[in-house]
N, C-alpha and C positions, 0 to 999 in steps of 0.2 A: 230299651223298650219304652216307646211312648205310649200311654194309656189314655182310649178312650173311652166313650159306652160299648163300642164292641168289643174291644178288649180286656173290659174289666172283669166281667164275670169270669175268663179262665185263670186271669192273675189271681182274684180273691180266694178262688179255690188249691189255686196253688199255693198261698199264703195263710193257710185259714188257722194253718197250726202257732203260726209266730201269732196271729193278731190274737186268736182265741175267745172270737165275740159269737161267729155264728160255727156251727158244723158243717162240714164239706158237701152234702149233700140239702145244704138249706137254700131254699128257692127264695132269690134277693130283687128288691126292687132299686134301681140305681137312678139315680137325676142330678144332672150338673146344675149346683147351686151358686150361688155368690157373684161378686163381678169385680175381682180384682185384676191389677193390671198383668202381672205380674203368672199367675200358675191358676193351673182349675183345680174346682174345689166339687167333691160330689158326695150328694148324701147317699148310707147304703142302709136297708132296713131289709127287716125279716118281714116276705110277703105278707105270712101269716099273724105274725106277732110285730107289725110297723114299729111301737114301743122299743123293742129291741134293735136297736140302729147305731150307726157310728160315721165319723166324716173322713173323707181320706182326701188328702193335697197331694197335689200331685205338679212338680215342675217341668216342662219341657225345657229343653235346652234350646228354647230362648225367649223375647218377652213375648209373653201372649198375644196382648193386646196389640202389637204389631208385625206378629207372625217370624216366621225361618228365616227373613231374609235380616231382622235382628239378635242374633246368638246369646246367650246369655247363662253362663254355666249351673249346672240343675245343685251346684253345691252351697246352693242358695240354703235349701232344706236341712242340710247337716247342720249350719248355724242353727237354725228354727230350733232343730232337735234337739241340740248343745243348751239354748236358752230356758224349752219345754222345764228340760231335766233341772238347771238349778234353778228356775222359779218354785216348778211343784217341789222344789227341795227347801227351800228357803223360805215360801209364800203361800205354803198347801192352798190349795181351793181360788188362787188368782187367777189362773188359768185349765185349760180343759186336759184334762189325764191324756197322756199319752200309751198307747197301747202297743204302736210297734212303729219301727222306721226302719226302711228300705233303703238302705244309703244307694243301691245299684241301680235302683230303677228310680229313685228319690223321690218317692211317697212317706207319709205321715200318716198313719191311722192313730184318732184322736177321737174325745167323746164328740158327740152330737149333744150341743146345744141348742137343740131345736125349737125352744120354746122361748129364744131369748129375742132380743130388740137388739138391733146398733144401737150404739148412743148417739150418736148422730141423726136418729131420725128422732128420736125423743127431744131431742134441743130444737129441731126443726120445728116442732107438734108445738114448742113450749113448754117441755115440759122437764124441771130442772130439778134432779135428786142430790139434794148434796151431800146424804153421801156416799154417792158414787163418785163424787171428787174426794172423800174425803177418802173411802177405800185405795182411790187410783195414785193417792197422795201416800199412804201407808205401803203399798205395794213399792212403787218408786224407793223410798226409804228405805222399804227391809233390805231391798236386791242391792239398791247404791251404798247400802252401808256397809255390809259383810264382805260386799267383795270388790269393796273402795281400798285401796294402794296403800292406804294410810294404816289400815289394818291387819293387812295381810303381810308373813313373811316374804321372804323375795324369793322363794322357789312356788309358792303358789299362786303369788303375781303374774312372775312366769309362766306359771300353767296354765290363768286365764288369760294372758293375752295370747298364747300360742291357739286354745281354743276357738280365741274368737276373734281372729286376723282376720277381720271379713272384709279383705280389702276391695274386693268387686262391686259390693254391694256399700261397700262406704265411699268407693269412686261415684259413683251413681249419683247418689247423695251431695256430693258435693257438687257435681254438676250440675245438678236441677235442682237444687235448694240456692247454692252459693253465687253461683257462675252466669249459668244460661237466662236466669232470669233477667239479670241486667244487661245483657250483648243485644247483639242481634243474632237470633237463633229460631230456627226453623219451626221447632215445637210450643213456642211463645205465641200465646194469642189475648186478647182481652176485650173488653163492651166498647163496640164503638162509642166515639164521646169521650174515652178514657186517654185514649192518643198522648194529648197536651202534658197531662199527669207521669204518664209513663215517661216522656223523655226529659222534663224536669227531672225524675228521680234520676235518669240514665245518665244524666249531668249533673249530678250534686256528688260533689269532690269527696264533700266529711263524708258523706252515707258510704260514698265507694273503698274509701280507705279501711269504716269499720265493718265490712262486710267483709275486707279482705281478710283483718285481724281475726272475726269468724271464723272462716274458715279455716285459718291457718290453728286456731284452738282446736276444731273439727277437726283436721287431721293429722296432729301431733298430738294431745293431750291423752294420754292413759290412765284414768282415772278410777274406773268401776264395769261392772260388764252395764252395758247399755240396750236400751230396747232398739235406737233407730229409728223408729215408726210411728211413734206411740201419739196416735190423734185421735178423734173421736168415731173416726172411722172402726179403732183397732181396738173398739171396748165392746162387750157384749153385756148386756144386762137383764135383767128379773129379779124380781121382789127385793129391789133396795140393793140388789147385789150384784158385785162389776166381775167380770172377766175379762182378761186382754189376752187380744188374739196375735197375729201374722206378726211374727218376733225374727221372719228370714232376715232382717238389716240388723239383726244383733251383732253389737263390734264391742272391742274393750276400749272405751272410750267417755269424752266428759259428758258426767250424767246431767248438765243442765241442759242438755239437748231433749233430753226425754220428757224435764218439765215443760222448756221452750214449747216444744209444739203440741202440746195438750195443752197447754197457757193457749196456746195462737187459735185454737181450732174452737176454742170457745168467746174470745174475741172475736172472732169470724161470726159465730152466730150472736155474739151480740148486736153487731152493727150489723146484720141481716133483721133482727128485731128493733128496727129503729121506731115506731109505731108502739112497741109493747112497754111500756115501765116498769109492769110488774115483771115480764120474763127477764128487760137487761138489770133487773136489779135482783133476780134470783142470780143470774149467771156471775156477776158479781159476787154476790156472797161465796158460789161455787168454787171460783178464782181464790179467794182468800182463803177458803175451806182446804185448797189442796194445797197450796206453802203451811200454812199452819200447821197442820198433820206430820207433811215431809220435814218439817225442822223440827216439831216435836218427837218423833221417832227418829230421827237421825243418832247415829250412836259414833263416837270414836273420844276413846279417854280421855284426853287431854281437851279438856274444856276450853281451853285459848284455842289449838288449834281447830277445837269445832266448828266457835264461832266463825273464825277466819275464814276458814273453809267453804261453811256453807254464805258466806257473804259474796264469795266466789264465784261459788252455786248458782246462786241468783242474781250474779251479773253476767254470767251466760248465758242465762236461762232468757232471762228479757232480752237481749240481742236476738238467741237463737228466734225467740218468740218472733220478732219485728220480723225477722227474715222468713219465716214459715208463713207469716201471714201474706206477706208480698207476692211470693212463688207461687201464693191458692189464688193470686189475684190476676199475674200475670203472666206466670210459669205456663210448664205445659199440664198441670194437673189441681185443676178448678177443685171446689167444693160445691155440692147440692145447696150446702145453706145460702149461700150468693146466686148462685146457678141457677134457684129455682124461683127467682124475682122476679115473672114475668114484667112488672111494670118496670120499662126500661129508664124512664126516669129515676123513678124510685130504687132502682137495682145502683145505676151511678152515681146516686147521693150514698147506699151505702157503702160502694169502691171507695169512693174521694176519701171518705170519713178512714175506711178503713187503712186504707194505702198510707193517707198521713198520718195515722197513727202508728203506722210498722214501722212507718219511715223513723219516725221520733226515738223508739223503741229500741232501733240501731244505734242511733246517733249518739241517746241518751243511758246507754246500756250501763255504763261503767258507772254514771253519776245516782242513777236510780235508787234510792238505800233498801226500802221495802215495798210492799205489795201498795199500801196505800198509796204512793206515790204515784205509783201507774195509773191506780185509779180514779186519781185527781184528774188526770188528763184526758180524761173520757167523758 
């Protein structure tokens, strides 16, 4: 069953006893919200009582955003649901309650956060809470630490990585994070003017070599169950307080990816605020806010092997970072904080800046020791 506006009201009703929010006979108002690539997303409220509402996702069996004639299996949502359950287990209040999942027709009813912000438009606005890096930094840690390899016996290891083999959705990922960015590939576009930039990078031997070693940590490494996704897009916020949302690319896998790209997506709106001082020297303090946290909460006994570890950590983490910023730059899936630069000059002073900075980020991954370092270079 694929689910639209005409179709929802008979599903809901048929559903009404697993979700448990409205009664079978309550007159609902329904509107597709959101715009992700990927599955629709629709808020449902009580005509009478709007207050009373809830969000439901819903996956077609294929990507949206490019219709039937891309397939894409709806088992996308069972990961989401697997990750729902041990965040709110592990991280109460990080994410939105889950109220029921449809693995058949593969829907999600979850709360409505309706009163929150993307973080992504608040970085756009200028406007930098640290801490919501610092929560987004505490969250990362609780999930990466408890059910990090190092910790767990090996039948529960087993059980998380059997969970969360999301190998479809970690194919994907490696494609258009790793791969398609650097080729020649269909779905790649960038500012004209950027040309010259892009096939220097397309020719630089070291950057290709360690984008390959990337990858290959990307999809070998089993390390902790992982978000996937986790940018600024994927955070919801209000009154000083984060949520993170669309957790379908959750795989058991190295968690410096999680940091990498919430590292990258705030670099992204740095050098989109090239003009502001006081913003890129908020977003900075942010950056350092969220490793501080995440190595401050990090937990596993043996105090040698923490530090080791998380040195690890964040030498993934900055690689992953460079590569994530590059993909938002030339891949097929841009960011609004670049994207929204109408002055086209001023847009490819912030590319250049940014492109050779991801580049470096790659290059420099292994050698980098801490956050200052990074920051030096900017």
């Amino acid at each position: 069953m694929e689910l639209n506006l005409a179709t929802l009201p008979d599903y809901l009703r048929q559903r009404h006893a697993e979700i448990r929010i409205f009664e079978s006979e309550t007159e609902l108002r329904i509107e597709e919200i959101g715009d992700g690539n990927l599955n629709t997303v629709y808020r449902v409220s009580d005509a009478e009582r709007p207050e009373r509402s809830l969000v439901l996702k819903h996956a077609p069996p294929y990507i949206k955003i490019l219709g039937p004639d891309y397939p894409l299996s709806t088992e996308r949502l069972t990961y989401e649901s697997r990750a729902l359950g041990v965040y709110n287990q592990l991280a109460s209040g990080t994410v939105p309650a889950q109220y029921d999942f449809d693995a058949e027709v593969a829907v999600i009813a979850m709360e409505d956060l309706r009163d929150a912000r993307v973080l992504r438009d608040d970085l756009i606005a200028g406007v930098v809470d640290t801490a919501i890096a610092e929560q987004i930094g505490r969250f990362m840690s609780v999930v990466h630490s408890h059910t990090h390899v190092e910790n767990l016996d090996s039948a529960t290891t087993q059980d998380y990585r059997r969970q969360f083999a999301n190998m479809t959705m970690q194919s994907i990922t490696a494609d258009y994070v790793f791969t398609f960015p650097f080729a020649e590939h269909e779905t790649n576009f960038w500012t004209p003017g950027l040309e010259p930039d892009v096939q220097r990078l397309k020719a630089d031997t070291d950057f290709l070599v360690q984008a390959k070693h990337l990858k290959q940590i990307f999809l070998t490494m089993q390390q902790a169950v992982t978000h996937g996704d986790l940018h600024t897009g994927s955070v919801l916020v209000q009154d000083h307080t984060a949520k993170v949302i669309d957790a379908e690319f959750a795989f058991y896998g190295p968690v410096g990816f999680d940091i990498g790209l919430y590292w990258a997506n705030y670099f992204l709106s740095y050098f989109s605020h090239q003009d502001t001082l006081d913003v890129q020297s908020a977003l900075k303090t942010a950056i350092v806010q969220t490793w501080d946290t995440y190595a401050a909460e990090f937990r596993i006994a043996d105090d040698t092997l923490k530090e080791r570890t998380l040195q690890n950590i964040f030498h993934d983490a900055v690689g992953f970072a460079g590569l994530e910023m590059l993909r938002r730059l030339i891949g097929a899936a841009h960011v609004k904080d670049i994207e929204g630069i109408v002055d086209i000059p001023r847009k490819l002073r912030a590319e250049r800046a940014a492109l050779q900075f991801g580049t470096t980020l790659v290059k420099q991954h292994q050698s980098l020791r801490d956050v200052a370092a990074i920051l030096a270079m900017l």
